[in-house]
C-alpha positions in Angstrom: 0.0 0.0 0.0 2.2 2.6 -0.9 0.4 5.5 0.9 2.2 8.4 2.0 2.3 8.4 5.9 0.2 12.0 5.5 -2.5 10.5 3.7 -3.1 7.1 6.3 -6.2 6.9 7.7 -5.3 6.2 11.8 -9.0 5.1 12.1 -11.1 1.6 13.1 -14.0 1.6 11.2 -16.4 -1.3 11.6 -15.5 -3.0 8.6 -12.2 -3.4 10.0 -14.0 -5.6 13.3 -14.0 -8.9 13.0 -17.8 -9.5 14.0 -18.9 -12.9 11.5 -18.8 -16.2 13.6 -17.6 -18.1 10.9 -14.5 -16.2 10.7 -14.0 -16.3 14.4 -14.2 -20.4 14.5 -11.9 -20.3 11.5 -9.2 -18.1 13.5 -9.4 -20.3 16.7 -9.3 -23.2 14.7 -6.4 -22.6 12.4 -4.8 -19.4 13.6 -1.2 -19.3 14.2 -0.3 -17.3 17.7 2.4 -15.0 18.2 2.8 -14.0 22.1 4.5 -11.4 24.0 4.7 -10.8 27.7 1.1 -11.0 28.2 -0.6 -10.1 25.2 -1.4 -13.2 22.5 -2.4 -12.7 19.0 -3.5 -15.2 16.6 -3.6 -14.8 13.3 -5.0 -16.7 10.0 -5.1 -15.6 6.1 -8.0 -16.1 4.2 -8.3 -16.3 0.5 -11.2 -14.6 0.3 -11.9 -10.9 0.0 -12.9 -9.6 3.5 -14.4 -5.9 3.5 -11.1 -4.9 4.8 -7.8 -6.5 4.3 -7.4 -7.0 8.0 -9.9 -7.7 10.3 -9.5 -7.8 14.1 -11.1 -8.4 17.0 -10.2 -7.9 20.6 -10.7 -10.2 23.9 -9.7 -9.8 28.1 -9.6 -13.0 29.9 -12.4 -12.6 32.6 -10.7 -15.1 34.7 -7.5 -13.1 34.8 -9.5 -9.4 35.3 -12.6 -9.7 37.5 -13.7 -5.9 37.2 -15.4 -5.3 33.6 -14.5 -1.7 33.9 -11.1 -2.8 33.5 -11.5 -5.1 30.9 -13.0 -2.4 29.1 -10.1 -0.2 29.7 -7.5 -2.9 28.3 -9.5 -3.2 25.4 -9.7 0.7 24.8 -6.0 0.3 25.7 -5.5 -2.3 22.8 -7.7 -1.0 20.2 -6.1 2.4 20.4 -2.7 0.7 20.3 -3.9 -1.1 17.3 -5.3 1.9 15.8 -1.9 3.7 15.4 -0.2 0.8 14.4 -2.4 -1.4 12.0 -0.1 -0.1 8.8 2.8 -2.6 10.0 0.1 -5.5 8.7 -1.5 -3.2 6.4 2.0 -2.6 4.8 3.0 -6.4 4.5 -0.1 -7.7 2.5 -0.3 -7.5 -0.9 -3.5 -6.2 -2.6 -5.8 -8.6 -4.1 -4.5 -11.7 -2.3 -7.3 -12.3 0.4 -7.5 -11.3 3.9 -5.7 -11.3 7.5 -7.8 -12.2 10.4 -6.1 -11.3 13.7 -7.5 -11.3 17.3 -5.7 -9.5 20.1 -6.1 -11.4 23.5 -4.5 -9.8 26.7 -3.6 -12.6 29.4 -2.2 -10.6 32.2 -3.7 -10.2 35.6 -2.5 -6.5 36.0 -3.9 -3.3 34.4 -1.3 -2.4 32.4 0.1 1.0 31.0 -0.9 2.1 27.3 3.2 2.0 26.7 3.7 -1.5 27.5 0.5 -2.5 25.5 1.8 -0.5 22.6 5.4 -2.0 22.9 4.0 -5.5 23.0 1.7 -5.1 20.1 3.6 -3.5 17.9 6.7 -6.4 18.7 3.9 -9.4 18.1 2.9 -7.3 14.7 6.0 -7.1 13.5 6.4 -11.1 13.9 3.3 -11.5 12.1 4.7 -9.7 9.2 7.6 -10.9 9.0 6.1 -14.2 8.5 3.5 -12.8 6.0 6.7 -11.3 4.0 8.2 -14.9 3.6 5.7 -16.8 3.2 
């Protein structure tokens, strides 16, 4: 995608969700996980067209973090995280060659800071595309 970095759109529309159960069985099923510290993310490419070329979704373990005010907040923290960073992915598929699907799972017990989610995610997204590059 050779955009100039001026002209990305740093936004998460709802195409970009990954929201069709059929695509979230195929992910767990066949996904291929890349983990840091304590965030996890499984990925899986499709051949077909998705209405985005990546689509993403994003889970807290509820055993892990009690308090749904704070799973909320790790999931605001990962989405934004995700948000400014998606062109790492974006950047390593090609158009026209199917879709990524990628869920972002946070396993810690801790709230943690928006740096250290940021550090993780963008590490574990640079794995994935690396992968994506040679295979």
């Amino acid at each position: 995608m050779g955009e100039d970095a001026a002209a990305r759109r740093y936004s998460l529309p709802r195409e970009e969700r990954l929201r069709r159960k059929r695509l979230i069985r195929l992910l767990f099923e066949r996904g291929a996980p890349v983990r840091v510290a304590s965030l996890r993310l499984l990925y899986h490419r499709v051949p077909e067209a998705l209405p985005a070329p990546v689509q993403v979704l994003f889970s807290v373990s509820s055993r892990s973090i009690r308090l749904a005010v704070r799973r909320n907040r790790i999931r605001r923290l990962m989405r934004e995280a995700y948000r400014k960073n998606k062109y790492i992915l974006l950047d390593s598929i090609s158009p026209g060659t199917g879709g990524l699907l990628l869920a972002i799972q946070y396993f810690g017990n801790t709230l943690p800071a928006y740096r250290d989610v940021e550090k993780n995610l963008v590490a574990c997204m640079q794995k994935i595309a690396e992968r994506l590059c040679t295979s």
